[in-house]
N, CA, C, O and CB atoms as a CASP TS submission, in Angstrom:
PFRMAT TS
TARGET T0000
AUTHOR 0000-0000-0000
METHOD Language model
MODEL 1
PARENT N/A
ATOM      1  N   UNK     1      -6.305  30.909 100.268  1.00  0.00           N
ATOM      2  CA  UNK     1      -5.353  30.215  99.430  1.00  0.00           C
ATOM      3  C   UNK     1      -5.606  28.702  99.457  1.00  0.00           C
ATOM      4  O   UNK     1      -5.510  27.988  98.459  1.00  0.00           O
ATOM      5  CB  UNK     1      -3.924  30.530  99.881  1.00  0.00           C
ATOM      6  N   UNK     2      -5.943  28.266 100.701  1.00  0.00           N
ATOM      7  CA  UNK     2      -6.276  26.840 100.631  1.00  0.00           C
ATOM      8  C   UNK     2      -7.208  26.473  99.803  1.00  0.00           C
ATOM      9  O   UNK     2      -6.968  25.698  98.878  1.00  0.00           O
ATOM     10  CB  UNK     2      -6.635  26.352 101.743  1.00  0.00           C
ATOM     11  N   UNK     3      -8.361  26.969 100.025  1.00  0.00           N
ATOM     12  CA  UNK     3      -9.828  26.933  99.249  1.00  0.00           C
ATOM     13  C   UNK     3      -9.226  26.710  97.848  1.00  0.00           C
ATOM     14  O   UNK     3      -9.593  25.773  97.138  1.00  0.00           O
ATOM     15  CB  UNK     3     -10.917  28.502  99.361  1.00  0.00           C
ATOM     16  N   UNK     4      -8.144  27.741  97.417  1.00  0.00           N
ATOM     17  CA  UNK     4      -8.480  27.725  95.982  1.00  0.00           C
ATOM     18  C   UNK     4      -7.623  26.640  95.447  1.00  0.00           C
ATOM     19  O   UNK     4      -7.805  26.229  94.301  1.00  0.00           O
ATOM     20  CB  UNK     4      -8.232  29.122  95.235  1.00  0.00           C
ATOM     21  N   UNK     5      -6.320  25.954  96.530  1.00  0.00           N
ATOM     22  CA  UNK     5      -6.044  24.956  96.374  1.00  0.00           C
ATOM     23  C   UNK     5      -6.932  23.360  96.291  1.00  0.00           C
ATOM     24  O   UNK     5      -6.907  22.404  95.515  1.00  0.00           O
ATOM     25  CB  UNK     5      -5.310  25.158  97.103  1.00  0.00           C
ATOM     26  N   UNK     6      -7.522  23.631  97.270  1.00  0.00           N
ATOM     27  CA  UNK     6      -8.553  22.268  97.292  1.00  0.00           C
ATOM     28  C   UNK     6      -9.544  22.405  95.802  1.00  0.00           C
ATOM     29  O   UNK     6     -10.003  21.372  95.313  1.00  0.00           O
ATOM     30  CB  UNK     6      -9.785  22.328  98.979  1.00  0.00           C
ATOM     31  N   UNK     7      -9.701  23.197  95.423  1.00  0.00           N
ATOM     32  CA  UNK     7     -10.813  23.659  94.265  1.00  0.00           C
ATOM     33  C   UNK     7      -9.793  23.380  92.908  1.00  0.00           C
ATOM     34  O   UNK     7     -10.296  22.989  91.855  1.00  0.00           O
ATOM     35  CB  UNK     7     -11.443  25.640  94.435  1.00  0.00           C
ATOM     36  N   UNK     8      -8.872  23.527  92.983  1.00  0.00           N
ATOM     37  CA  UNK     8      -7.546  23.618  92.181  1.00  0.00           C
ATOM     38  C   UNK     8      -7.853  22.002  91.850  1.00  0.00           C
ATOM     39  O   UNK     8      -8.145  21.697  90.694  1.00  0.00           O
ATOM     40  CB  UNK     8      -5.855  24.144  93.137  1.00  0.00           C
ATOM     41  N   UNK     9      -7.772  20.875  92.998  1.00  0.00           N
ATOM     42  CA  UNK     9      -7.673  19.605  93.026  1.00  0.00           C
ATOM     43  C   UNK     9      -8.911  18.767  92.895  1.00  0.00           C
ATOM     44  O   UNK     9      -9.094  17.695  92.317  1.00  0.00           O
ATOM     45  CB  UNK     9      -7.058  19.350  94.077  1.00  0.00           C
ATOM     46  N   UNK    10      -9.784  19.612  93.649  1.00  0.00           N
ATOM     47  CA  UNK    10     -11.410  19.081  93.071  1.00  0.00           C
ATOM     48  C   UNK    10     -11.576  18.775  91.355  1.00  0.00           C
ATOM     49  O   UNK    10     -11.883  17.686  90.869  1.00  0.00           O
ATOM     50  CB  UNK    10     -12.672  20.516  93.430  1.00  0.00           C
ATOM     51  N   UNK    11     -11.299  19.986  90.630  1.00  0.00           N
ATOM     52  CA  UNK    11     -11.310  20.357  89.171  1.00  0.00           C
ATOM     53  C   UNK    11     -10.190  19.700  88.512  1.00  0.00           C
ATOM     54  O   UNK    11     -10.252  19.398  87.320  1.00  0.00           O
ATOM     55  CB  UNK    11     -11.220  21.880  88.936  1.00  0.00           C
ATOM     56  N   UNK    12      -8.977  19.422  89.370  1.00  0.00           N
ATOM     57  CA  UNK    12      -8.159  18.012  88.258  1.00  0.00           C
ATOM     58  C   UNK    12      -8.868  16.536  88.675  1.00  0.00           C
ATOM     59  O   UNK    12      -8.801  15.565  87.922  1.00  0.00           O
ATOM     60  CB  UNK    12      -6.013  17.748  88.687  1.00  0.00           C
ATOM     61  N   UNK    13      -9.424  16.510  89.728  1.00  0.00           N
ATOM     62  CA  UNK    13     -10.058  15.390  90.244  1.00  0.00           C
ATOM     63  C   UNK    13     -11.040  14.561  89.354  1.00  0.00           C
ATOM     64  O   UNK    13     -10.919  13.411  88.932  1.00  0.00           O
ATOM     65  CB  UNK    13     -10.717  15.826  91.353  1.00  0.00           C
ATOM     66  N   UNK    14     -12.263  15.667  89.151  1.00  0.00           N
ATOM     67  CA  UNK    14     -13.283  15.734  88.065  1.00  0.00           C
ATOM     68  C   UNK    14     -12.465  15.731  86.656  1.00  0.00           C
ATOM     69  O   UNK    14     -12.506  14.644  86.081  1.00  0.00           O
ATOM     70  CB  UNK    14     -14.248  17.127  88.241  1.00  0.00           C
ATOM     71  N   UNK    15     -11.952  16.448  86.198  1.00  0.00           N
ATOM     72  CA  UNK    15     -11.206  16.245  84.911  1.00  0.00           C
ATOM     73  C   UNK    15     -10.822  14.645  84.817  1.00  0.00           C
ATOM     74  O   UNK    15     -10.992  14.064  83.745  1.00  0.00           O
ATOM     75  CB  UNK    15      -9.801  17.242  84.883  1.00  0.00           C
ATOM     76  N   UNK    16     -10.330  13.984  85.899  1.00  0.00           N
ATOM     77  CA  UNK    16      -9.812  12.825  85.268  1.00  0.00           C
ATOM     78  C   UNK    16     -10.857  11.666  85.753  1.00  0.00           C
ATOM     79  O   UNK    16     -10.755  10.467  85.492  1.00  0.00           O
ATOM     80  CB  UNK    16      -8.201  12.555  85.704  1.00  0.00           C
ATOM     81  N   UNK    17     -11.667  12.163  86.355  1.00  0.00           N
ATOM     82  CA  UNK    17     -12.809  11.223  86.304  1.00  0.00           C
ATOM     83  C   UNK    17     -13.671  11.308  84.961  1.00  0.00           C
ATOM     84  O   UNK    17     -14.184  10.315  84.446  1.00  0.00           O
ATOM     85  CB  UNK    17     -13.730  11.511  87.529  1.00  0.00           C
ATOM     86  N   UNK    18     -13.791  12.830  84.363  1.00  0.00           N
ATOM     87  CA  UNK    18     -14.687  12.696  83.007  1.00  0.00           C
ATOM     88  C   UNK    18     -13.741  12.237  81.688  1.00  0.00           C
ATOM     89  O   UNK    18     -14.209  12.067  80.563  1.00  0.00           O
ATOM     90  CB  UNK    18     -15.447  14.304  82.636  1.00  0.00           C
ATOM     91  N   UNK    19     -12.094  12.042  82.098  1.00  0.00           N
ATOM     92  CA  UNK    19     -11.551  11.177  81.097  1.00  0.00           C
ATOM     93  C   UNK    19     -11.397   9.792  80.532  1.00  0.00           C
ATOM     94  O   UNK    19     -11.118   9.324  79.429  1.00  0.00           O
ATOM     95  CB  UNK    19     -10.802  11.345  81.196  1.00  0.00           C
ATOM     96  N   UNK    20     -11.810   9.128  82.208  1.00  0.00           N
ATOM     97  CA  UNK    20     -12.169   7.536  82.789  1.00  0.00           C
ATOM     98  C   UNK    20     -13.560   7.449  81.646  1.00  0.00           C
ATOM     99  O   UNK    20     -13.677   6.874  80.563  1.00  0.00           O
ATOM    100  CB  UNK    20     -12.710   7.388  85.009  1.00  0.00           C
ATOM    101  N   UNK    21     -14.345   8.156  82.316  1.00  0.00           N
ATOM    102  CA  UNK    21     -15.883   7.828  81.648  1.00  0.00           C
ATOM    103  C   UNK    21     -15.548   7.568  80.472  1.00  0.00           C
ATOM    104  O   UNK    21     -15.627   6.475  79.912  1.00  0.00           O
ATOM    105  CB  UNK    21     -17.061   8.967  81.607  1.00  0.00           C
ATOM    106  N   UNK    22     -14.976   9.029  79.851  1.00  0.00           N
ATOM    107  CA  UNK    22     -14.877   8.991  78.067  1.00  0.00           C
ATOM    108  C   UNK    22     -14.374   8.055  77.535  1.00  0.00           C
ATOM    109  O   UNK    22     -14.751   7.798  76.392  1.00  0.00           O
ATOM    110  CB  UNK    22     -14.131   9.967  77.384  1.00  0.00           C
ATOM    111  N   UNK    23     -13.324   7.193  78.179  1.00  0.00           N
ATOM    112  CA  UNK    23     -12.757   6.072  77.675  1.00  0.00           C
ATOM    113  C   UNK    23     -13.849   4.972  77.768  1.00  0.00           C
ATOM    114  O   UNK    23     -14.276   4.505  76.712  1.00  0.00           O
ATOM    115  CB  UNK    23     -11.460   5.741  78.416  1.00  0.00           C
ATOM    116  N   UNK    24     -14.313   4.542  78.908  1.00  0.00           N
ATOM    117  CA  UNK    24     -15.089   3.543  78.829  1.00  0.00           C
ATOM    118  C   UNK    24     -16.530   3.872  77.881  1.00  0.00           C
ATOM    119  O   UNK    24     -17.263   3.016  77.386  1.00  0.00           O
ATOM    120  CB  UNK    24     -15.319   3.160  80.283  1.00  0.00           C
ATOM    121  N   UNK    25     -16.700   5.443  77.786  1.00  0.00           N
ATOM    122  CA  UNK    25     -18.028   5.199  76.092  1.00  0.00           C
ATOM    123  C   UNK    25     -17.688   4.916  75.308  1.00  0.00           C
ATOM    124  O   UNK    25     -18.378   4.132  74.656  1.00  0.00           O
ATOM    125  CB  UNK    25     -18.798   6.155  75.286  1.00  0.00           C
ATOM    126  N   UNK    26     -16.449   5.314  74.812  1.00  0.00           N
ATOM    127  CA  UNK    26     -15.375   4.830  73.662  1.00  0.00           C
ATOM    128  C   UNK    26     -15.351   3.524  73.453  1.00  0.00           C
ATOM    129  O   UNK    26     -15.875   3.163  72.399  1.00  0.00           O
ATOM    130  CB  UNK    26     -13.963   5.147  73.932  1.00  0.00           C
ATOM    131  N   UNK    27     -14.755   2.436  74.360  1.00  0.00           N
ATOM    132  CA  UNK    27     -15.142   1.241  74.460  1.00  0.00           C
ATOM    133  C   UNK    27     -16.408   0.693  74.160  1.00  0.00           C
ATOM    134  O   UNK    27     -16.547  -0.169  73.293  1.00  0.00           O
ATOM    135  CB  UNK    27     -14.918   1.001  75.436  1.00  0.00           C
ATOM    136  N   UNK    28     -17.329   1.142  74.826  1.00  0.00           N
ATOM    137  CA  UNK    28     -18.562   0.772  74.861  1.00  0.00           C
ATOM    138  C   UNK    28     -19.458   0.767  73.414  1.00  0.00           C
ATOM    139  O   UNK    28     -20.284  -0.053  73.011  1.00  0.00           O
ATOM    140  CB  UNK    28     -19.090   1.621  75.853  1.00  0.00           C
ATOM    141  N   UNK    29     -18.966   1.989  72.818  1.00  0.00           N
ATOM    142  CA  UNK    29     -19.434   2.295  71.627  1.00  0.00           C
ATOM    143  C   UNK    29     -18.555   1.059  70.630  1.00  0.00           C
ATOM    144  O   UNK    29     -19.047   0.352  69.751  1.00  0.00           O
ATOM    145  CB  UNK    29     -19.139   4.020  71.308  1.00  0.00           C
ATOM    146  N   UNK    30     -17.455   1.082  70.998  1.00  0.00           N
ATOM    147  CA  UNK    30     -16.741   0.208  69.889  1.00  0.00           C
ATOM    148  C   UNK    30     -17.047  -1.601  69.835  1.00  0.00           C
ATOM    149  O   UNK    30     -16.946  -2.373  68.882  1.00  0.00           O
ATOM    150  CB  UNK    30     -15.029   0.469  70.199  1.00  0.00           C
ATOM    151  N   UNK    31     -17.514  -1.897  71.506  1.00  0.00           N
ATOM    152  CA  UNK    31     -18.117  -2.760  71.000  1.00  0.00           C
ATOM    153  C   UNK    31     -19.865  -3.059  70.364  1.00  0.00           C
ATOM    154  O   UNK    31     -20.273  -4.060  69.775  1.00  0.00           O
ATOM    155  CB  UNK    31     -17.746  -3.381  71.829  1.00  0.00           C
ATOM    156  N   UNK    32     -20.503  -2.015  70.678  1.00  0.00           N
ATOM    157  CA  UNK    32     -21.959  -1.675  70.269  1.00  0.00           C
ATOM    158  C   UNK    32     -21.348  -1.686  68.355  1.00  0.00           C
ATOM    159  O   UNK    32     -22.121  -1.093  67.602  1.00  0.00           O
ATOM    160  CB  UNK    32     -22.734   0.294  71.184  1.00  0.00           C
ATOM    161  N   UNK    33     -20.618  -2.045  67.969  1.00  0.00           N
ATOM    162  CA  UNK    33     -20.644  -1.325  66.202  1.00  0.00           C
ATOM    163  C   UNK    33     -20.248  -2.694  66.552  1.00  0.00           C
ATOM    164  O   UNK    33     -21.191  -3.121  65.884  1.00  0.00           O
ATOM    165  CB  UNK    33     -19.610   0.225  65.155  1.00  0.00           C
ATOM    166  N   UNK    34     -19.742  -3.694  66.966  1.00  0.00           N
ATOM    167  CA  UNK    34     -19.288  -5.325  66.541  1.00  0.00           C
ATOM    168  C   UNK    34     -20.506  -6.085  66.905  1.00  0.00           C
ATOM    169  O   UNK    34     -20.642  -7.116  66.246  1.00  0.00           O
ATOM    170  CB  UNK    34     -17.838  -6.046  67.461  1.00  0.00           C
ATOM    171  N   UNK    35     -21.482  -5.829  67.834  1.00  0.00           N
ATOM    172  CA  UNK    35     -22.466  -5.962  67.908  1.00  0.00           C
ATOM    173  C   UNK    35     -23.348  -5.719  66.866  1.00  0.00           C
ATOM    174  O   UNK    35     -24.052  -6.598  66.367  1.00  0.00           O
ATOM    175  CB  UNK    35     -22.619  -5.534  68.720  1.00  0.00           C
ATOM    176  N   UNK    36     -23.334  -4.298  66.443  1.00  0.00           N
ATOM    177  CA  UNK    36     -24.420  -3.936  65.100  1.00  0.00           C
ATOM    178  C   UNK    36     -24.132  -4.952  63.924  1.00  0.00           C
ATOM    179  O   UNK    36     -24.946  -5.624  63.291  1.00  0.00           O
ATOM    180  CB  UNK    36     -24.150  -2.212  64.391  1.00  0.00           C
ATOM    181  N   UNK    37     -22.334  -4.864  63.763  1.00  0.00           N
ATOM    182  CA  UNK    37     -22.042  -5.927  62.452  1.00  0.00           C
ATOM    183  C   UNK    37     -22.584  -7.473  62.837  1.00  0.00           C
ATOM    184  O   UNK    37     -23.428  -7.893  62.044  1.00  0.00           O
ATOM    185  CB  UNK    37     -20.164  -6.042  62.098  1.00  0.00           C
ATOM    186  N   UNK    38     -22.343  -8.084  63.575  1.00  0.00           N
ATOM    187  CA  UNK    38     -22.646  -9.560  64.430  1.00  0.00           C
ATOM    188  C   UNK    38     -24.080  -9.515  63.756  1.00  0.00           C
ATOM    189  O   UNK    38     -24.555 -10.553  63.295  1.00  0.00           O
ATOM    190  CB  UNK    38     -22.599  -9.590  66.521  1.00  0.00           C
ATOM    191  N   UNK    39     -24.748  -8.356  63.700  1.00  0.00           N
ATOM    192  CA  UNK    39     -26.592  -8.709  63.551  1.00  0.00           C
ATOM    193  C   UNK    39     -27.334  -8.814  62.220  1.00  0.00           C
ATOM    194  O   UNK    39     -28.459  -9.101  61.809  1.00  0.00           O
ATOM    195  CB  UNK    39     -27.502  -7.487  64.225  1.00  0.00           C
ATOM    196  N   UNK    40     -25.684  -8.295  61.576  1.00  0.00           N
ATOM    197  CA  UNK    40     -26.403  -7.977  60.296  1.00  0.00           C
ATOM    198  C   UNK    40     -26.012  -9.142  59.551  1.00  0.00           C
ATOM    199  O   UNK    40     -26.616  -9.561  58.563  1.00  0.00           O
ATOM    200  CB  UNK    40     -26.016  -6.563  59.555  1.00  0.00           C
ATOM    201  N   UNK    41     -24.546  -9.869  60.272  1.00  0.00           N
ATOM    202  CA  UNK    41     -24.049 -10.777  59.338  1.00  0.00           C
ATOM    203  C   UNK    41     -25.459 -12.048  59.916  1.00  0.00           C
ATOM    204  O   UNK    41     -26.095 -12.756  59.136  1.00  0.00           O
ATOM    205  CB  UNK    41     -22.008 -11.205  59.610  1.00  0.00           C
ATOM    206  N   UNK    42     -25.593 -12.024  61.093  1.00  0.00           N
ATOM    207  CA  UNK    42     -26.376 -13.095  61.239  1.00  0.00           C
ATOM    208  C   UNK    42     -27.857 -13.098  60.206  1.00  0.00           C
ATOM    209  O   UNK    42     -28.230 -13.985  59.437  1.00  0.00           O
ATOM    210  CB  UNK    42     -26.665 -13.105  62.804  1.00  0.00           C
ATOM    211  N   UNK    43     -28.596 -11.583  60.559  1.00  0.00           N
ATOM    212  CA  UNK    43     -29.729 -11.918  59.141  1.00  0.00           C
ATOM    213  C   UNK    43     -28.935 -12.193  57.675  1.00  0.00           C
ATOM    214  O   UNK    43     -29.648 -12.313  56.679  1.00  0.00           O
ATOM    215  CB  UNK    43     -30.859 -10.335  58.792  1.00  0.00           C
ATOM    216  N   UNK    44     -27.903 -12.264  57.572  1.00  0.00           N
ATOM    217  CA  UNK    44     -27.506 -12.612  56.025  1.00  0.00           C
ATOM    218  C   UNK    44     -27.434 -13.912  56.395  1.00  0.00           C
ATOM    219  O   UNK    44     -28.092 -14.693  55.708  1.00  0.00           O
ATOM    220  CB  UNK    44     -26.073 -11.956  55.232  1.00  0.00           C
ATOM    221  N   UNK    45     -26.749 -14.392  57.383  1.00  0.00           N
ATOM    222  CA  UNK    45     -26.956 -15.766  57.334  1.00  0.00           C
ATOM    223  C   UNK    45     -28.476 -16.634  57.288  1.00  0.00           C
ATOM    224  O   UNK    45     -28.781 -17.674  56.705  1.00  0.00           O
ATOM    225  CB  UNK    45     -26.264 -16.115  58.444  1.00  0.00           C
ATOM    226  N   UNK    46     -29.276 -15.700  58.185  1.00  0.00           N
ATOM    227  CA  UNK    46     -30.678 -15.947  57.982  1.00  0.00           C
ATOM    228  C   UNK    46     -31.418 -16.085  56.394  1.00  0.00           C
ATOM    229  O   UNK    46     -31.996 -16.978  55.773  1.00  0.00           O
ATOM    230  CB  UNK    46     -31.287 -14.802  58.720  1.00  0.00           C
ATOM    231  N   UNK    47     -31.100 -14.896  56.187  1.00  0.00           N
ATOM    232  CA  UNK    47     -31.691 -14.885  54.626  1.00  0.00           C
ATOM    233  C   UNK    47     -31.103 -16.275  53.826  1.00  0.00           C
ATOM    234  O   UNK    47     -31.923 -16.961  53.215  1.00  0.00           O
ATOM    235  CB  UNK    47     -31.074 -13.318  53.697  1.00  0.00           C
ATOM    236  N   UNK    48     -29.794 -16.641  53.841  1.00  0.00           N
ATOM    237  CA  UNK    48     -29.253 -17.315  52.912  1.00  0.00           C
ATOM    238  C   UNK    48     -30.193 -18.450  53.131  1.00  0.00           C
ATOM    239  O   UNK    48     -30.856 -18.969  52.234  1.00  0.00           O
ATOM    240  CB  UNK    48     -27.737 -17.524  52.992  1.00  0.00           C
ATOM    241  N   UNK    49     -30.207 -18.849  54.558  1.00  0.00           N
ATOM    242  CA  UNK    49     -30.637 -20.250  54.812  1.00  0.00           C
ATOM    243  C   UNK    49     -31.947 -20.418  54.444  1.00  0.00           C
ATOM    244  O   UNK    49     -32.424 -21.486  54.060  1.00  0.00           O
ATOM    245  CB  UNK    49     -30.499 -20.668  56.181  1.00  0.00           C
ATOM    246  N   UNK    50     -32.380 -19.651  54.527  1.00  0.00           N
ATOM    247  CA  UNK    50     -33.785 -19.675  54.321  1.00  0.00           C
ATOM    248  C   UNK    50     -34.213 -20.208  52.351  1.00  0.00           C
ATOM    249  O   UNK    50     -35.015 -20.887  51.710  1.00  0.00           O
ATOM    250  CB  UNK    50     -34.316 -17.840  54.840  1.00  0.00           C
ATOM    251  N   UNK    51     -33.549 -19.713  52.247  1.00  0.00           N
ATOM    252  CA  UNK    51     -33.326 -19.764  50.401  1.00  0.00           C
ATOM    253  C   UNK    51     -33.235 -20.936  50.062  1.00  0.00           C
ATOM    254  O   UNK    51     -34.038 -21.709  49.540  1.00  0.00           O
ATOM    255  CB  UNK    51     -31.998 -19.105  49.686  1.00  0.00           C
ATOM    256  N   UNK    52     -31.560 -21.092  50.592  1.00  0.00           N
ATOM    257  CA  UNK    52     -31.325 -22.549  50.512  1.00  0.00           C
ATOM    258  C   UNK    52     -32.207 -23.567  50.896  1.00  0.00           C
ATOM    259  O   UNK    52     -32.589 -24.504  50.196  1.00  0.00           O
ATOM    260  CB  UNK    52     -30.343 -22.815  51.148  1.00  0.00           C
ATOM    261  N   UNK    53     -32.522 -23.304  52.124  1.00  0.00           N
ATOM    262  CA  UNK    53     -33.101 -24.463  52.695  1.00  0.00           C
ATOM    263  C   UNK    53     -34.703 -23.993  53.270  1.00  0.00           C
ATOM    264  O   UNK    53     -34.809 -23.336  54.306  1.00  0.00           O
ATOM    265  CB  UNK    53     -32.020 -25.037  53.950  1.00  0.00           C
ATOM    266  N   UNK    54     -35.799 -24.379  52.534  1.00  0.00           N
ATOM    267  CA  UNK    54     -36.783 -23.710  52.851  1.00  0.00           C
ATOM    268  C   UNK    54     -37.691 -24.100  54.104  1.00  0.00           C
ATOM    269  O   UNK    54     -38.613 -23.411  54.540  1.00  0.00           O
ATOM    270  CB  UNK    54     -37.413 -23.669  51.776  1.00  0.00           C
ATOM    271  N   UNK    55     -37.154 -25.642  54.732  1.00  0.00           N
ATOM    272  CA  UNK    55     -37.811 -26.118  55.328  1.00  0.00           C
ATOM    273  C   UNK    55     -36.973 -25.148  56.871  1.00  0.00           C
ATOM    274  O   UNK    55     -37.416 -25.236  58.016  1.00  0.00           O
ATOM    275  CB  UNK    55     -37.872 -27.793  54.971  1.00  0.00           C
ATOM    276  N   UNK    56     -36.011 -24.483  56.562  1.00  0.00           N
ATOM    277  CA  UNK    56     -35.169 -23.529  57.568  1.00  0.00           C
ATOM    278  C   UNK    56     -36.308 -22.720  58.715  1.00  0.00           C
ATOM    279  O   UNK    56     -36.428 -22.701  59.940  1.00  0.00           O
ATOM    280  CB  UNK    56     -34.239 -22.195  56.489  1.00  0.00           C
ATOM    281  N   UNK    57     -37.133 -22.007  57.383  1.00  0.00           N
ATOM    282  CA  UNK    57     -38.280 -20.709  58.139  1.00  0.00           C
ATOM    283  C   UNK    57     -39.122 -21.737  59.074  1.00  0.00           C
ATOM    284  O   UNK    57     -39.239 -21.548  60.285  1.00  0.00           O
ATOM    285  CB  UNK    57     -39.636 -19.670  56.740  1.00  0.00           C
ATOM    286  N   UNK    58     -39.521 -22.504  58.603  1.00  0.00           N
ATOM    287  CA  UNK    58     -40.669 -23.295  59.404  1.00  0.00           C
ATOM    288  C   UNK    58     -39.598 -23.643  60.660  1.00  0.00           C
ATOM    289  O   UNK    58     -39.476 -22.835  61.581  1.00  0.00           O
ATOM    290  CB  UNK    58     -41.483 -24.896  58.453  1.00  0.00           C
ATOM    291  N   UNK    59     -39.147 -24.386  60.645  1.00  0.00           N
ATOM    292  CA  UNK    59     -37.798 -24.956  61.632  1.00  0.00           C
ATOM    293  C   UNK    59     -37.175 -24.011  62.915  1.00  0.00           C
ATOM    294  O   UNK    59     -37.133 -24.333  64.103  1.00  0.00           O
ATOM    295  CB  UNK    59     -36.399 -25.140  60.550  1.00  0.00           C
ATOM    296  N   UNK    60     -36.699 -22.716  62.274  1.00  0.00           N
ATOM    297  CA  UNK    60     -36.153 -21.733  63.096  1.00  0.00           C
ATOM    298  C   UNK    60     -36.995 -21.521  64.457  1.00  0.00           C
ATOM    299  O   UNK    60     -36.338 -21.662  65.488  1.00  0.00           O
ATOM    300  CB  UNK    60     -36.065 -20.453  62.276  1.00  0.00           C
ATOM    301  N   UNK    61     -38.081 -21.267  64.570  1.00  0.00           N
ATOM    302  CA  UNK    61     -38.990 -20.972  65.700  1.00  0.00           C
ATOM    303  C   UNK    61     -38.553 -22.052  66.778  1.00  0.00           C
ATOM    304  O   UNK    61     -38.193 -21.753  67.917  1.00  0.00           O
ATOM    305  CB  UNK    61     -40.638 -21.079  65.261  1.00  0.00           C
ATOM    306  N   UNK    62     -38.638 -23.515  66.215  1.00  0.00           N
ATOM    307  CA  UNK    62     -38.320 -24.863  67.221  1.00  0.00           C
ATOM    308  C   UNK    62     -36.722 -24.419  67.598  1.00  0.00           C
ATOM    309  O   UNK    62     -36.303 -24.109  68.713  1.00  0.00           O
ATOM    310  CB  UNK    62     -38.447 -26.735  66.253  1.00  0.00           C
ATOM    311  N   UNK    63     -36.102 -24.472  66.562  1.00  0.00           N
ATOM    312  CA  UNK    63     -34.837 -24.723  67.269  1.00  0.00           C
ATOM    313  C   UNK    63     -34.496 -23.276  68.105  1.00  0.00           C
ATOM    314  O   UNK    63     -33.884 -23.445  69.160  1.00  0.00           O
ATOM    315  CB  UNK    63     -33.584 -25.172  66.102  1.00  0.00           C
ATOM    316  N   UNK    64     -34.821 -21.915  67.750  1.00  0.00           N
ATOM    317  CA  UNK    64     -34.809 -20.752  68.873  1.00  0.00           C
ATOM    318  C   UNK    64     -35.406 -21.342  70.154  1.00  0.00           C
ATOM    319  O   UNK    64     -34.577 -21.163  71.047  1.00  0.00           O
ATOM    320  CB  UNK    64     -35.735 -19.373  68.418  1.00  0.00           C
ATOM    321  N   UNK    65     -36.433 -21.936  70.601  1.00  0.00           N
ATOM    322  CA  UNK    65     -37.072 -22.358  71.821  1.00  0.00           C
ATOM    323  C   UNK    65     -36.293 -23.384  72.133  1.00  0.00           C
ATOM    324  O   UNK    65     -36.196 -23.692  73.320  1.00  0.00           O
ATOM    325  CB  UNK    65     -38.509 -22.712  71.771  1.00  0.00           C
ATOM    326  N   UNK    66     -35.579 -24.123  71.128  1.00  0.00           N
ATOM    327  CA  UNK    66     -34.944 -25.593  72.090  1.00  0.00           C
ATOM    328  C   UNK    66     -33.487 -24.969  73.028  1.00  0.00           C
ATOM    329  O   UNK    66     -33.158 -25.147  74.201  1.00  0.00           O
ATOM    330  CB  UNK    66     -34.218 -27.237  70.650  1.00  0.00           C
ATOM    331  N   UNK    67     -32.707 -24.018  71.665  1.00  0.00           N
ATOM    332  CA  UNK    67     -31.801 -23.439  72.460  1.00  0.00           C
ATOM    333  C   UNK    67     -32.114 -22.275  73.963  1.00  0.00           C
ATOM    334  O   UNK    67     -31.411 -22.011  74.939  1.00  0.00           O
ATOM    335  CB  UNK    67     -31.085 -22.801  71.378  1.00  0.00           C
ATOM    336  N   UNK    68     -33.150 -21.925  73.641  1.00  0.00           N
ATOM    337  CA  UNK    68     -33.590 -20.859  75.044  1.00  0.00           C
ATOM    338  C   UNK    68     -33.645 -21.842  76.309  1.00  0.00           C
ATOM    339  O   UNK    68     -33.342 -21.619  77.481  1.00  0.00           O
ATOM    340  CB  UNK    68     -35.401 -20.002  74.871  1.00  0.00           C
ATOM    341  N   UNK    69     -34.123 -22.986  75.701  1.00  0.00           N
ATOM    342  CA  UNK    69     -34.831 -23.924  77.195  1.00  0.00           C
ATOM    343  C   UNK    69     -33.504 -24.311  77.407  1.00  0.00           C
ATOM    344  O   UNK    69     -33.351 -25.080  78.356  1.00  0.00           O
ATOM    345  CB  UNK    69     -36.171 -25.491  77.044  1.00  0.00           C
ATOM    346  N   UNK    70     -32.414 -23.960  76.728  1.00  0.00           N
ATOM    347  CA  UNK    70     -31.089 -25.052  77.279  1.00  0.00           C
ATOM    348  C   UNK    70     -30.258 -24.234  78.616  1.00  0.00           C
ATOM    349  O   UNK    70     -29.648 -24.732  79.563  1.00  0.00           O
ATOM    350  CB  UNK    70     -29.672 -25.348  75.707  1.00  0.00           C
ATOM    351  N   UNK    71     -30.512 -22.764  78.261  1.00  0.00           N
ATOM    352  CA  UNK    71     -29.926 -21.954  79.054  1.00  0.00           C
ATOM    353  C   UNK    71     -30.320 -22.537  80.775  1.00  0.00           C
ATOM    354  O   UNK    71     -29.876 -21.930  81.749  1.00  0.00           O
ATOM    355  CB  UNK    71     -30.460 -20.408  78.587  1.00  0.00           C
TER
END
């Protein structure tokens, strides 16, 4: 009877540990899709600038390396 008590509590144990997880993929996923949008708005911003401003494409490479070296 014990056994099947402890096994009883093992199996709600696990149950609410694989409900923890599920929440935090949930999360995880929800910010991975604000991430996906963030990337797409940024190449639109890319594209635009580039249009607009052509001396942008040449430019971009310097200013990506000036901001990396700032970190």
């Amino acid at each position: 009877m014990k056994d099947l008590m402890s096994l009883k509590e093992k199996i709600a144990l696990i149950e609410a540990e694989i409900k923890v997880i599920s929440e935090k993929i949930d999360d995880i996923n929800k910010n991975l899709e604000k991430i996906n949008e963030l990337e797409i708005e940024i190449k639109a911003i890319k594209m635009f600038l580039k249009r607009v401003f052509p001396d942008f494409k040449k430019e971009y490479p310097d200013i990506l390396k000036k901001l990396s070296s700032m970190e």
